[in-house]
C-alpha positions as CSV (number, residue, x, y, z in Angstrom):
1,X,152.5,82.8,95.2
2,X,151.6,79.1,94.2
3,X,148.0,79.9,92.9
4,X,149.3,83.4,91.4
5,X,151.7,81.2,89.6
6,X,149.5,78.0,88.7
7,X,151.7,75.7,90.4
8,X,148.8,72.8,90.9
9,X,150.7,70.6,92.2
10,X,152.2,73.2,94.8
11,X,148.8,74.5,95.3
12,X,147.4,70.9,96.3
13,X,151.1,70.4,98.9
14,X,150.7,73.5,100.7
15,X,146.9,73.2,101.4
16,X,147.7,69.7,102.6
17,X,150.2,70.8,104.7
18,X,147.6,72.9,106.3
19,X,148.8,76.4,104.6
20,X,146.3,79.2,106.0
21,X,144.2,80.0,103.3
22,X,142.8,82.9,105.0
23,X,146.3,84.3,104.6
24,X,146.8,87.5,103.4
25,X,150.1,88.6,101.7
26,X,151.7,91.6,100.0
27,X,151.1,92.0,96.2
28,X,154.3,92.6,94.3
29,X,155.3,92.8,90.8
30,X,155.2,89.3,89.7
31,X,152.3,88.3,86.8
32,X,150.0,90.5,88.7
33,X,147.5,93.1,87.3
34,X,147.9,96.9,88.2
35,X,145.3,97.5,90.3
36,X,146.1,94.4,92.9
37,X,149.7,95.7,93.0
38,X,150.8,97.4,96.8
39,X,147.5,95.5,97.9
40,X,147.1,92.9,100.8
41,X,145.3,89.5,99.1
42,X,144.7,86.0,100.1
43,X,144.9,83.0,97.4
44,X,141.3,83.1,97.0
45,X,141.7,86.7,96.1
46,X,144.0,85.8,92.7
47,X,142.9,82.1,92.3
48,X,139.7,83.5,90.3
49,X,141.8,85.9,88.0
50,X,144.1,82.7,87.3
51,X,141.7,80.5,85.2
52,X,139.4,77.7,85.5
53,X,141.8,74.7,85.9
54,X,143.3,76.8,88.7
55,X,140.2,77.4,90.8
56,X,139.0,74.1,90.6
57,X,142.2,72.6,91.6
58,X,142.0,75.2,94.6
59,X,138.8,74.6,95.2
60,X,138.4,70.9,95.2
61,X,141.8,70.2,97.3
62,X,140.3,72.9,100.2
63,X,137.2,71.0,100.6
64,X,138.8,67.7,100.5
65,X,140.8,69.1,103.4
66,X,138.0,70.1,105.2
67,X,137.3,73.7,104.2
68,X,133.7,74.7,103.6
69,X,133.2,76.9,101.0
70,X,131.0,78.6,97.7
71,X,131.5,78.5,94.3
72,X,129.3,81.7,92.5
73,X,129.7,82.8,88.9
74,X,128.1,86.1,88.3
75,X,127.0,85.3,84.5
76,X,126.4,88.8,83.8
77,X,129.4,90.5,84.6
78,X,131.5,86.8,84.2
79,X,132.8,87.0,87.4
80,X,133.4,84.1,89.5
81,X,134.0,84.9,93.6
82,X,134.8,82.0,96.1
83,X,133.0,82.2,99.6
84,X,133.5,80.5,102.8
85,X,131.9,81.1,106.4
86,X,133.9,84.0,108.3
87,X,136.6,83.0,110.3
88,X,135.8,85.6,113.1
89,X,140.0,86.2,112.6
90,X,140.7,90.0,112.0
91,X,142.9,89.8,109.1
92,X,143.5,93.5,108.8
93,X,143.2,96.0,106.4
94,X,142.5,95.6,102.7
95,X,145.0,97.8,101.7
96,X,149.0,97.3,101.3
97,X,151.2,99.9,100.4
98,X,149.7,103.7,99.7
């Protein structure tokens, strides 16, 4: 809820606290586009929809905490996606509500 909201400074607390960012949670009604709505996401999920200030923050604050990941921008479509090594955690189905 902190990235979908670009609360930096909430973003930066709970990933210092040690907040899961493999997490996935339920997509409700709040700021979100259509097609995410009734879906299971994690932050890394909506962080790229948010805006460049909000991925960096994101970004920079995991991999100060230890967290190895990949930045890609896909310049043709403009697409940025965020990639880290698999967890080997079963974090369930994509899909939310139906």
């Amino acid at each position: 809820m902190a990235v979908n909201a670009k609360r930096l400074e909430l973003i930066v607390l709970l990933i210092e606290l040690g907040a899961d960012p493999y997490t996935r949670s339920l997509v409700l009604n709040y700021l979100v586009l259509d097609d995410l709505k009734g879906l299971l996401v994690t932050p890394r999920d909506i962080v790229c929809l948010r805006g460049a200030e909000v991925l960096s923050v994101f970004v920079d604050t995991l991999r100060r905490n230890g967290h190895e990941l990949e930045v890609v921008r896909d310049t043709i479509e403009n697409v940025v996606e965020v990639f880290w090594p698999t967890t080997g955690k079963d974090t369930g189905p994509d899909r939310g509500l139906d």
